[in-house]
N, C-alpha and C positions, 0 to 999 in steps of 0.2 A: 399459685395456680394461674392467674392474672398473668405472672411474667413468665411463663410456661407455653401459654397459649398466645402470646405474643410475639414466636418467634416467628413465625409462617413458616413453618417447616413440616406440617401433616401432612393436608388433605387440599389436592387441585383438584374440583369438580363444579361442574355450573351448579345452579340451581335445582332447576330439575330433577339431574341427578341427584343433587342433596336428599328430594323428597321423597324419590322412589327408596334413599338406603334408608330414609325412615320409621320404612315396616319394617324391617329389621331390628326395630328398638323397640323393646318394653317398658313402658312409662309404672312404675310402681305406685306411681300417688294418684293415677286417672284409674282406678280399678274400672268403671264403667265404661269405658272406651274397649269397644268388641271387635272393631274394625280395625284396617290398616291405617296406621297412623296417616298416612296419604288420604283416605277418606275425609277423616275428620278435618285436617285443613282446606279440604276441598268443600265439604260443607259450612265450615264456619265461613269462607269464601265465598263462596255462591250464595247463601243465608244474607251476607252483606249487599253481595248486585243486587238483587232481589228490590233489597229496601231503598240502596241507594247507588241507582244504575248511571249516575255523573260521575260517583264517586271513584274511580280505577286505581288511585291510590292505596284507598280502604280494602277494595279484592282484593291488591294485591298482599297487603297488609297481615288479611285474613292467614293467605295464601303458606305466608314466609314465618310468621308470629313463633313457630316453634323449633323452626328448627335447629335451633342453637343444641335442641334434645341431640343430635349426634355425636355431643360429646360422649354418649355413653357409649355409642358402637367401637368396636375395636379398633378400628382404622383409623380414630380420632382422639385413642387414648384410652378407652374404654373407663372415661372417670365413676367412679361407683354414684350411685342415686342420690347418694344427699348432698352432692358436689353439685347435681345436675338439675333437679326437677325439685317441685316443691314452694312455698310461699319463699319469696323475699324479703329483706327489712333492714335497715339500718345500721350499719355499724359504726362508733364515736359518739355513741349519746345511748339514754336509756330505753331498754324494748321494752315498747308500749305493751300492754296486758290482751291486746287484740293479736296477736303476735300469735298461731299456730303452735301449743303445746309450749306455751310462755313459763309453766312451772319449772323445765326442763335448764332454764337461763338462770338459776339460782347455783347452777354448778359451772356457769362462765363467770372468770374474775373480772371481768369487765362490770359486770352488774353489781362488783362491790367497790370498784375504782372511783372515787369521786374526779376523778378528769372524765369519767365517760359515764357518769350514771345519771347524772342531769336532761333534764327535757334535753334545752340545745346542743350538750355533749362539747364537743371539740368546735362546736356549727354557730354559726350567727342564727340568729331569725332571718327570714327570707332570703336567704342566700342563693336558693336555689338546689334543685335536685342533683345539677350536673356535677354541685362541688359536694354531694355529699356520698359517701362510701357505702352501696350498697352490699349485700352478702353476694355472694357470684353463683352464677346460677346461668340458666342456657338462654335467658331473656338478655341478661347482657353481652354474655358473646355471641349474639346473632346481631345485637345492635353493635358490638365492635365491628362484625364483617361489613353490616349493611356502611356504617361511618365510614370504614377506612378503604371502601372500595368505590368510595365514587360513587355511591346511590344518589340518586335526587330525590329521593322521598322525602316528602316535604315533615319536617321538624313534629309535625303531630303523630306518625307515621313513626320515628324513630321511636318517640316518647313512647305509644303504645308497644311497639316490641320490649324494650327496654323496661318494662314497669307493669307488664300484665301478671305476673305473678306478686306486683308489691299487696296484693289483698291489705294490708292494716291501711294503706293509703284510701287508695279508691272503695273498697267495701266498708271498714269501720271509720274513715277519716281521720288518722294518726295522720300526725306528721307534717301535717299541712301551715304550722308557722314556718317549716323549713322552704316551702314555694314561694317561687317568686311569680311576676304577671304573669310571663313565658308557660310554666308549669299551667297553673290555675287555669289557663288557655285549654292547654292540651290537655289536660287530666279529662275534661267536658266530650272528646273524642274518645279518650279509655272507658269513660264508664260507657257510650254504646256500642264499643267494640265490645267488651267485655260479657254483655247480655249474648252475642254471637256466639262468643269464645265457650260461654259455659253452658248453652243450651240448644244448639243447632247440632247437638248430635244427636242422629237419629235412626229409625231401620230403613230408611230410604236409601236407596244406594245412590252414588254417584258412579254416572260415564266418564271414568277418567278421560279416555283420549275422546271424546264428545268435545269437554270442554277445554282439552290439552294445548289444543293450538292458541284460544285465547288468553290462557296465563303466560304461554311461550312469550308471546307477544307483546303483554304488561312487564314482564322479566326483562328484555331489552329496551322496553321505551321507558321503564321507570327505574328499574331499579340499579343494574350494575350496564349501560347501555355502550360500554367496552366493549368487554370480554363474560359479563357475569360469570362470575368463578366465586366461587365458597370456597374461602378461602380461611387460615388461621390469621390474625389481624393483632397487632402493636393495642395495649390499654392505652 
């Protein structure tokens, strides 16, 4: 799927665009999300300035966090739900028991492979996050787009795209001999993005085009400040 998604050969569209096709997508694992998927990144965004209005990074952060979900729309492949959404976790070493519906890994042979059923797996201790093999999901191909297009979002901002769905890390604390200083940095930003990400949904509406112009804005001074195009992007 990785070298599938690597060719750039989908979908040219800026940002923006990326978030309006959004509402076009139905997230099967957020049953509580009633709104346009656009909403809710607009509120876990705006929920962020709120708290921390230096931060323009973080809003934007809020902003972008999901959208990797367009893999599910047709025009992106239309990959089925459990390719797309859903917890993350490890692959080359053993799935810790905090792992979402962890009985179900008794029928992956991995989990009887002694090359990969040990704590560190295939892994050093502290090696770091970067070298180790996440499952694929829309939190890492959005941090492929944001990587490989030239974003300057700074390295904590990646980490949070990239790792918002790893819950056994940040909510139970697995995993965490596989970080190194780098990680253990950035994770201290995941966990309060994360209070954003899972509770700033609300029946309040958001003015999209109210606050449209100022994400337009954060889009070209932070993040892809080219051309921003969402684009498909090399693992």
């Amino acid at each position: 799927m990785r070298e599938e998604y690597g060719k750039l050969d989908k979908v040219d569209m800026s940002i923006w665009e990326c978030c309006e096709l959004l509402n076009d997508v139905v997230d099967d694992s957020d049953p509580d999300l009633d709104e346009p998927q656009i909403e809710h990144l607009l509120q876990t965004a705006e929920a962020i300035r709120k708290d921390y209005p230096n931060e323009d990074w973080l809003h934007l952060t809020g902003l972008i966090h999901d959208l990797g979900k367009v893999l599910l729309h047709p025009s992106f492949g239309g990959l089925p739900q459990w390719a797309v959404v859903g917890d993350t976790f490890p692959l080359g070493c053993a799935f810790d028991k905090s792992i979402v519906h962890h009985k179900y890994f008794e029928h992956n042979p991995d989990s009887k492979n002694p090359v990969y059923n040990t704590e560190n797996g295939i892994y050093v201790e502290g090696c770091g996050l970067d070298n180790v093999m996440i499952s694929w999901g829309h939190d890492d191909y959005m941090y492929l787009v944001a990587k490989e297009n030239g974003s300057t979002l700074p390295p904590a901002a990646l980490f949070i795209i990239r790792y918002h769905s790893f819950y056994p890390l940040h909510k139970s604390g697995a995993y965490t001999h596989l970080m190194n200083e780098d990680d253990v940095e950035n994770l201290k930003w995941l966990k309060i993005f994360n209070k954003y990400d899972l509770y700033s949904k609300s029946k309040v509406r958001i003015d999209v085009e109210k606050v449209k112009p100022y994400y337009l804005s954060l889009i070209e001074k932070v993040v892809f400040p080219s051309e921003a195009e969402m684009v498909n992007v090399p693992d």
